[in-house]
N, C-alpha and C positions, 0 to 999 in steps of 0.2 A: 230206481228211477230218480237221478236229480235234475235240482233245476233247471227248468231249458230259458230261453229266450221268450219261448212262450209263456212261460208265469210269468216276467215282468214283463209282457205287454198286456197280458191280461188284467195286471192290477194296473195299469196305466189308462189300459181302456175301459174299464171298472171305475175305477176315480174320475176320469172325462166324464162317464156317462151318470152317473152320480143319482143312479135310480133304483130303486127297489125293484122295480120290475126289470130293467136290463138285468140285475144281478141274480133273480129268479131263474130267468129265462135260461141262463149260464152257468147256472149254480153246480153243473155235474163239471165243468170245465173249470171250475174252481176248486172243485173237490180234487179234479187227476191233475192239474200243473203246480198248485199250492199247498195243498192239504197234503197231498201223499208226498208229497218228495219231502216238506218241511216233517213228516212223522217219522220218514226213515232217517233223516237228518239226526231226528231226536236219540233213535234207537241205535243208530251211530257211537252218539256223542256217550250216551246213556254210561257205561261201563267206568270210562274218562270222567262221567258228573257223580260217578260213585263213590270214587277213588276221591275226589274232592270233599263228600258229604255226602255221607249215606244216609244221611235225612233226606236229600233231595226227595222233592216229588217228579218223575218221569214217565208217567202216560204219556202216550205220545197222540196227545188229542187236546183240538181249540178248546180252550180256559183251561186246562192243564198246564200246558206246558210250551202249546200253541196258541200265537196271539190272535184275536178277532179278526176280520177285516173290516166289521162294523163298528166307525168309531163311536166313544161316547163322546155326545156333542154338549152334556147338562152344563158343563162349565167349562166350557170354548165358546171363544167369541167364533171361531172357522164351525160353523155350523156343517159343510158337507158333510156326506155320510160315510165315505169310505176311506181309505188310506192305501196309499200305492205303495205302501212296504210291509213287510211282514218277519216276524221272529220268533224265539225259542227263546226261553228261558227256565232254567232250574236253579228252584227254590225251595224252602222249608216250608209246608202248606201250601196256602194260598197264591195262586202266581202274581196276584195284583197287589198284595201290601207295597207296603213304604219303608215298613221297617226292618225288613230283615234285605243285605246282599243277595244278589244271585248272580248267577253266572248266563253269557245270553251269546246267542246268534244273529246277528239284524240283517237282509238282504234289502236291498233298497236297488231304485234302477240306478244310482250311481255306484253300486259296489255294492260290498258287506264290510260288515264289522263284527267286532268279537272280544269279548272280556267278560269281568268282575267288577260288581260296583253294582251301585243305587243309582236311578234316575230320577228321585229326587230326596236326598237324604235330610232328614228332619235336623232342625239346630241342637236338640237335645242331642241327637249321635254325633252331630260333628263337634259340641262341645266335651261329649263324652270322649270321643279320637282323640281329641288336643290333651289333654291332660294325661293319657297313656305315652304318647307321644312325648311328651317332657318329660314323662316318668324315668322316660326308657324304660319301657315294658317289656318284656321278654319276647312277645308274641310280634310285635312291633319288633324290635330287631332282626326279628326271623323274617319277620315280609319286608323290612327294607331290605337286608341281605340278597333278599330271593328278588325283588324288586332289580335289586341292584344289577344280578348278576344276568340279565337275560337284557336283548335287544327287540327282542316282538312287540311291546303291548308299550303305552305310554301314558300318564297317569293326565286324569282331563278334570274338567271342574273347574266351576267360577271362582276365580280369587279375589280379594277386598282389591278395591281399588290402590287402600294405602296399606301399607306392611304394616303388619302387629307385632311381628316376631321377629324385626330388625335382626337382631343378638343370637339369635339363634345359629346352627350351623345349617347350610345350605339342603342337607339331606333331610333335613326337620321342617324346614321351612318350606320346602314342597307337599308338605300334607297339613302343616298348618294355617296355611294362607290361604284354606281354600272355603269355599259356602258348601261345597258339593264334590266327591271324587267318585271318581270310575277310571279302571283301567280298559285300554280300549286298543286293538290291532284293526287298522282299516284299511282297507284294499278296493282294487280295480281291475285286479286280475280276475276278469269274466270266466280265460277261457279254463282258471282253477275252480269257481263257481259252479259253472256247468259239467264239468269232468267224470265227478261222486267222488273224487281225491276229496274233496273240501274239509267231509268229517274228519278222516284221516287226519289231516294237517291240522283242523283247530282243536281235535282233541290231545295233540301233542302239544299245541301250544298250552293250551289253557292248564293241561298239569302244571305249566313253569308258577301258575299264578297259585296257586294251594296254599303256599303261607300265607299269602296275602290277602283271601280268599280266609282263612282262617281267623286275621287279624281282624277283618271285616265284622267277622261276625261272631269275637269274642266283645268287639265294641258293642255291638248289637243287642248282646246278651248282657251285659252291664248295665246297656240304658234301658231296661227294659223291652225288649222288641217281639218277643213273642207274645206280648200281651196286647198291644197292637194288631196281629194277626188275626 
């Protein structure tokens, strides 16, 4: 069963109504348009997030590997309760750290997206990147390479406002300039969303990402990031 049109109007109409008890009252209608189609999603992707890392954690169940719909509000000014998007990700352990990459799904009511990367990567990693990065790392050659050679996914992240790394060559200075990276494919194509091709399609994409995806999280393991976990 994939996503229909009815999951996102449910998480639309879910976040309107922005109640504990609406969301009670709907909670089975929540389990069959969002819950089950995002775990078959998972169990899709699963084989694809193996071949990536076979450390992944992949149950295909909310805080596994399924994101809440109940947000945490303790350190949000947006106090509402719920969120009108929903995702997948596979990770080493825990699905909520910081420090370690993972790979992820997002449905949102404007589209989806899909890549490798941190949502919010700590300054210790990204000054640990940089110095790989300059090194020319081996690992780091390999995921620019691979980077390089594919058109799906495009590298995102805050950059300094002023260039630090003038000097550098242009392929370096894309991962150096940044506060934060994630590779990311985003889309609008619904009627791919709703089809059940989706898995299909982004678990061919997201193998192109594997070196990079590796490079991620050879950085990881340098700065310490399973201790983190």
């Amino acid at each position: 069963m994939p996503l229909s049109p009815k999951s996102l109007d449910f998480l639309f109409e879910n976040r309107l109504h922005d109640s504990r008890e609406w969301f009670e009252e709907h909670k089975e209608q929540y389990r069959e348009l969002v819950v089950r189609p995002m775990a078959e999603l998972v169990q899709e992707l699963t084989p694809a997030a193996l071949e990536i890392d076979p450390e992944f954690t992949t149950e295909p169940r909310v805080d596994r590997t399924i994101s809440r719909v109940r947000r945490d509000t303790r350190f949000s000014r947006d106090k509402s309760l719920y969120r009108d998007n929903v995702w997948l990700i596979f990770k080493r352990g825990k699905m909520h750290g910081t420090e370690l990459p993972g790979v992820y799904l997002e449905v949102t009511g404007q589209g989806f997206s899909y890549g490798c990367g941190f949502y919010s990567a700590s300054t210790r990693y990204m000054n640990c990147l940089r110095e790989l990065v300059l090194k020319d790392d081996p690992a780091f050659r390999k995921a620019q390479r691979a980077f390089s050679a594919q058109n799906v996914f495009v590298m995102e992240g805050e950059c300094y406002k002023r260039p630090r790394f003038p000097g550098q060559p242009e392929e370096k200075r894309q991962w150096l300039e940044r506060r934060n990276i994630c590779f990311s494919a985003d889309s609008r194509d619904f009627d791919l969303l709703f089809s059940g091709r989706l898995g299909q399609k982004a678990a061919e994409d997201l193998l192109l990402l594997k070196p990079v995806y590796e490079f991620l999280l050879h950085v990881s393991l340098l700065a310490g990031g399973p201790e983190a976990e």
